[in-house]
N, C-alpha and C positions, 0 to 999 in steps of 0.2 A: 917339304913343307916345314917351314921353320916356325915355331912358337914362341911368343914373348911372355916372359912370368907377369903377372897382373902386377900393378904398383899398389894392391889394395889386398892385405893379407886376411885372413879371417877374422883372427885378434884383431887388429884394425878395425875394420867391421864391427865387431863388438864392442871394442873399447868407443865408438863413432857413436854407438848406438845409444849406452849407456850414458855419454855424456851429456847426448842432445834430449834422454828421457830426463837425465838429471835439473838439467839448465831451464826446462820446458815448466818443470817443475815448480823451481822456484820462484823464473819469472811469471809464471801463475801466483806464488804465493803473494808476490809483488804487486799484481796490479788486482789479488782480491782484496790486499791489507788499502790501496788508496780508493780502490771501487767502495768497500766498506766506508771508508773514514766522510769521503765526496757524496757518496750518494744513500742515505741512509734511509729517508722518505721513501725510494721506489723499491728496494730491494732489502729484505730484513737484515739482521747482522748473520743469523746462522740459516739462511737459505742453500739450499740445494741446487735453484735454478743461477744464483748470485757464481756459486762454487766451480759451476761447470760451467759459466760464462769464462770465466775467470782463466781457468785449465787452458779452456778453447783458442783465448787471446793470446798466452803464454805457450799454446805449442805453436799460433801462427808466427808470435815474434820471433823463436827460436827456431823455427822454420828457414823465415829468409833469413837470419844472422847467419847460418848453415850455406842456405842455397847463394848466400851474396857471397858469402868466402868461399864456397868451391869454382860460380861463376870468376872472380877473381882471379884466384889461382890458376884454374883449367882451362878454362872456355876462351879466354879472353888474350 
């Protein structure tokens, strides 16, 4: 029985991890700074439900920017 080393080390893993909480992040910061600026009538400037909108949007983008470039690379 022969075994192949994983192409996905643990570091890896981690450094994958952090980048995509990081990125998630900011494109959250991103689309609270124009949700804020655009829509100002329905959602106050320092709301909470505004904030976790916001997060929620910014891990789905950074989600598929992720799942589109592993599709990409691996899958395809």
């Amino acid at each position: 029985m022969s075994t192949q080393p994983s192409d996905f080390s643990g570091f890896m893993i981690v450094i994958l991890a952090l980048s995509f909480f990081t990125l998630s992040y900011f494109m959250g910061m991103l689309v609270h700074s124009a949700l804020m600026y655009e829509d100002t009538k329905n959602i106050g400037k320092d709301s909470r439900r505004g904030w976790v909108l916001s997060m929620v949007a910014g891990t789905g983008i950074t989600g598929w920017m992720f799942y589109y470039g592993y599709y990409m690379n691996f899958l395809r």
